[in-house]
C-alpha positions as CSV (number, residue, x, y, z in Angstrom):
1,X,96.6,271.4,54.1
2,X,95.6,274.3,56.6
3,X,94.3,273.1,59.6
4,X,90.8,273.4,60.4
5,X,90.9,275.7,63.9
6,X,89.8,278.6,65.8
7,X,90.8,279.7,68.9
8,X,89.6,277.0,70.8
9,X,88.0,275.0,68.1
10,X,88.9,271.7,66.3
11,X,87.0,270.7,63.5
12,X,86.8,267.3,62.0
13,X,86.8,268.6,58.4
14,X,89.0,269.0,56.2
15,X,88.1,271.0,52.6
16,X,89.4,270.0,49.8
17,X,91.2,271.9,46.4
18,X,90.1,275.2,46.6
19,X,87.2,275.1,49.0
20,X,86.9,277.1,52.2
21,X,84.6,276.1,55.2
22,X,83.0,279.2,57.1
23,X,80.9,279.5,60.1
24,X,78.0,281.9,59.4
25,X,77.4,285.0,61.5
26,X,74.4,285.5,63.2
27,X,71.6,287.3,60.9
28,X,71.2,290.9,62.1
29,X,67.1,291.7,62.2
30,X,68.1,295.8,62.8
31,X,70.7,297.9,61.0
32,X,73.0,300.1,62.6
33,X,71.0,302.9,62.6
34,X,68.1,300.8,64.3
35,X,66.0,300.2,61.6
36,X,63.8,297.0,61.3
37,X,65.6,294.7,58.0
38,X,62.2,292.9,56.4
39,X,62.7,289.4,55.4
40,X,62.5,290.6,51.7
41,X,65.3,292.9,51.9
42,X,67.7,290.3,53.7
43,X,66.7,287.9,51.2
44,X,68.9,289.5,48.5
45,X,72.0,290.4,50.5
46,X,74.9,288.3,50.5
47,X,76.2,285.8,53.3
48,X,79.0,286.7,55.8
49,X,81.2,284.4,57.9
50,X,84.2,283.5,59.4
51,X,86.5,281.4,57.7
52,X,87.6,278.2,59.8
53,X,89.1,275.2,57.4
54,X,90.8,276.0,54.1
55,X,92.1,273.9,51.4
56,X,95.2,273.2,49.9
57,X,93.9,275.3,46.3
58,X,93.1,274.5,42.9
59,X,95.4,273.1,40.5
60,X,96.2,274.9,37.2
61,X,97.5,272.5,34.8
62,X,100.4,271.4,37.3
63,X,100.7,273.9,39.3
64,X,98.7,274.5,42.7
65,X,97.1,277.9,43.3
66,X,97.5,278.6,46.7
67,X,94.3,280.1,48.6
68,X,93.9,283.8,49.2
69,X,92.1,283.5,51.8
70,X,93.1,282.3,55.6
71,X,91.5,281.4,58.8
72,X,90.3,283.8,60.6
73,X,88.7,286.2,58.0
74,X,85.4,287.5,57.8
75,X,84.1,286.8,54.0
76,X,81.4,288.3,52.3
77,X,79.9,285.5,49.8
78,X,77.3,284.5,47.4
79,X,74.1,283.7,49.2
80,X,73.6,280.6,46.7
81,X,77.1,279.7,46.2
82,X,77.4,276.9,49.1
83,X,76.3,273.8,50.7
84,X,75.1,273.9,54.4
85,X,76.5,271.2,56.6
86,X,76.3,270.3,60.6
87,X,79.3,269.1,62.3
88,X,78.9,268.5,66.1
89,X,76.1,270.4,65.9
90,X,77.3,273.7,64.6
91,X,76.1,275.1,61.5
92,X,79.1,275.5,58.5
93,X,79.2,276.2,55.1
94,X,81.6,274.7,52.6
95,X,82.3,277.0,49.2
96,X,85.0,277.7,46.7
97,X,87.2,280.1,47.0
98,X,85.4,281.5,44.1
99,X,81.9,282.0,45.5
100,X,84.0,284.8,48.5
101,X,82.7,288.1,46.8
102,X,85.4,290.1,49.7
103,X,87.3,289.3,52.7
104,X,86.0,292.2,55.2
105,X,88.6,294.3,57.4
């Protein structure tokens, strides 16, 4: 299983199959360009986060799938596509690996 770390963090969960855990980024209220987002607009857009914790993947009949996705990479994902949960306080959210729309470079 792929450990569940970031530079300095340890996590105490571990996903399982083909689920990923990420740590939401912070919701923008402005674009780039400086203009105000309304809550209706942000509403609609997907979710974006860093991955932290992957799992082992999904098996196919026998074989294992192994995960396209790593620590460290900043997903794009379905806005219902995940359940929240708090560990040590921080906010994460675990979601298949099928939920991640893109992996942003």
């Amino acid at each position: 299983m792929a450990k569940a770390e970031t530079k300095n963090e340890r996590l105490s969960i571990t996903p399982l199959g083909d689920r990923v855990v990420v740590k939401p980024s912070p919701k923008e209220e402005t674009s780039s360009m400086g203009i105000i987002i309304p809550d209706s607009a942000k509403q609609d857009a997907p979710s974006r986060g860093t991955v932290v914790a992957v799992g082992d993947g999904r098996y196919d009949g026998d074989t294992r799938v192994p995960m396209t996705v790593k620590i460290g990479d900043t997903v794009l994902f379905s806005k219902y596509g995940y359940d929240e949960v708090k560990v040590d306080g921080q906010e994460y959210y675990i979601l298949s690996e099928a939920n991640v729309l893109a992996v942003l470079s």
